[in-house]
C-alpha positions in Angstrom: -57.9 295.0 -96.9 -55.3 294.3 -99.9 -54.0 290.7 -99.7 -51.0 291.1 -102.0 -49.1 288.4 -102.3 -45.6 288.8 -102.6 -43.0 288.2 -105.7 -41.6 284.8 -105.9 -38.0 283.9 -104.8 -35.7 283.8 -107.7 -35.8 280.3 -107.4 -40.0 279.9 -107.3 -39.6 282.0 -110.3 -37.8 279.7 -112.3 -39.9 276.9 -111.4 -43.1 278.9 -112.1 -41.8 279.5 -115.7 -41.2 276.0 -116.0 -44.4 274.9 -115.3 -45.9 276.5 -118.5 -45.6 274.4 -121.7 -45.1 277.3 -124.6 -43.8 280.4 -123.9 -47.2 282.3 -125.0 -48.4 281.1 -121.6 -45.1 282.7 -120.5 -45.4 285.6 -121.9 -48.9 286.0 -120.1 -47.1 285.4 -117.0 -44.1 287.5 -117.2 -47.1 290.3 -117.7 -49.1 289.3 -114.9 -45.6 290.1 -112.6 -45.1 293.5 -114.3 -48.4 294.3 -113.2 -47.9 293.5 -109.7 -45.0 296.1 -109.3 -45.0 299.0 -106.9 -46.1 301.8 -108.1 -43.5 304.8 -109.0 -44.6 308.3 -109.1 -44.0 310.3 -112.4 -42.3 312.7 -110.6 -39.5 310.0 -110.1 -39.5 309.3 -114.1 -36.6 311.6 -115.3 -33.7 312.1 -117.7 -31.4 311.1 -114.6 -33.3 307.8 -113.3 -33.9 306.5 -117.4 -32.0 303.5 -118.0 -29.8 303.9 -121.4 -29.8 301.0 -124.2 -33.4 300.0 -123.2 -35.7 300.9 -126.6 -38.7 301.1 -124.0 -38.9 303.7 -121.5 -37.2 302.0 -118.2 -36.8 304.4 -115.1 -35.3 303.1 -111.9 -34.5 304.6 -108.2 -32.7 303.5 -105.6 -32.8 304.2 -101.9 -29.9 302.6 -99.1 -31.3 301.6 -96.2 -29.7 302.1 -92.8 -29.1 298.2 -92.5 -27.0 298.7 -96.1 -29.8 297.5 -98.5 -31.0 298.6 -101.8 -34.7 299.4 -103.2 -35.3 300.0 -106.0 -38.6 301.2 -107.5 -38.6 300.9 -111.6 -41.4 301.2 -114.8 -41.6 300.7 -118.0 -44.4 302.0 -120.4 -44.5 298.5 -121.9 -46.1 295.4 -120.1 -43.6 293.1 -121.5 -40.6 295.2 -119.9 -42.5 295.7 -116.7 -42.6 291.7 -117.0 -38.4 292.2 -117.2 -38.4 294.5 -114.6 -40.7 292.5 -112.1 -37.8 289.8 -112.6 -34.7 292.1 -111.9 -37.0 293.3 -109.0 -37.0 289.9 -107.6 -33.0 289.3 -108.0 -32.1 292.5 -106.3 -34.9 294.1 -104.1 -33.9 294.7 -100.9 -30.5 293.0 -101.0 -26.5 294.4 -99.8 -24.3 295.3 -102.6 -22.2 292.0 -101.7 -25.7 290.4 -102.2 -26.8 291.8 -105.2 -22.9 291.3 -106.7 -23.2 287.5 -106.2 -26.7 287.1 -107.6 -26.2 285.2 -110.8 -28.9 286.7 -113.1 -27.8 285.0 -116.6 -27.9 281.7 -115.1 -31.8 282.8 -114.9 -32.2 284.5 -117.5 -31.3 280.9 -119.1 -32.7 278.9 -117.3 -36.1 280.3 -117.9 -35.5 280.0 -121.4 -35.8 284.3 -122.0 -32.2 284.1 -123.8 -33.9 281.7 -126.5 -37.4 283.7 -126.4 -36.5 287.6 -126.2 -35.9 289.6 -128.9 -31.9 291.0 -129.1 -33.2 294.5 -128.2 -35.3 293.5 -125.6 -32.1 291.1 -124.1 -30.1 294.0 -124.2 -32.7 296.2 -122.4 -32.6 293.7 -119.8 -29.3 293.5 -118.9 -28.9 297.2 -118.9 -31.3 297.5 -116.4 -29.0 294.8 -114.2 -26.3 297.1 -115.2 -27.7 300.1 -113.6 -29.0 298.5 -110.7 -25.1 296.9 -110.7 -24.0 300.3 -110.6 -26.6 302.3 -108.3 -25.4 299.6 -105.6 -21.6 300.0 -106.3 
């Protein structure tokens, strides 16, 4: 019987980053939640669904649901980005476009200190796979 547990709230999240004292602990955690992502098939993992101005390989995919939410399924091929994605998973997974509109992700991305801790490429990664996801639920 698999006894996943689920992701965090966005707010657990936070607090759960903040419980670490330096950020190679972090870094150790922000892998452990890339490795808990669902799986996507390499079928999925295409020129169309590849995130641009990621320097890693990012693929995401969206489906609507009939009650007007978004999932998404996403990989990386590197465990630090999966880390990324397991956190832009959490902020928009399963949410309305209104929803996933109002979610304010720089105000996390601050507040768990990954603005002072990522590298510029890596930041920039990151916010172009909210981008997409932005823009998959338009």
């Amino acid at each position: 019987m698999n006894t996943k547990t689920p992701p965090p709230s966005l707010e657990e999240l936070t607090e759960n980053f903040l419980l670490f004292d330096d950020w190679e602990e972090r870094y150790k955690y922000l892998i452990d939640l890339g490795q808990g992502l669902e799986p996507m098939s390499d079928d999925l993992k295409d020129d169309n669904t590849l995130v641009r101005g990621c320097v890693s390989r990012v693929w995401i995919v969206s489906e609507k649901h009939s009650e007007g939410k978004y999932h998404f399924i996403a990989d990386s091929d590197a465990h630090i980005v999966r880390g990324l994605i397991a956190i832009v998973m959490i902020a928009y997974n399963d949410k309305t476009a209104e929803e996933i509109k109002s979610v304010d992700i720089k105000g996390v991305f601050e507040r768990v200190g990954l603005n002072q801790h990522l590298s510029p490429n890596r930041r920039n990664g990151f916010f172009s796979m909210v981008e997409r996801i932005q823009s998959l639920a338009a």
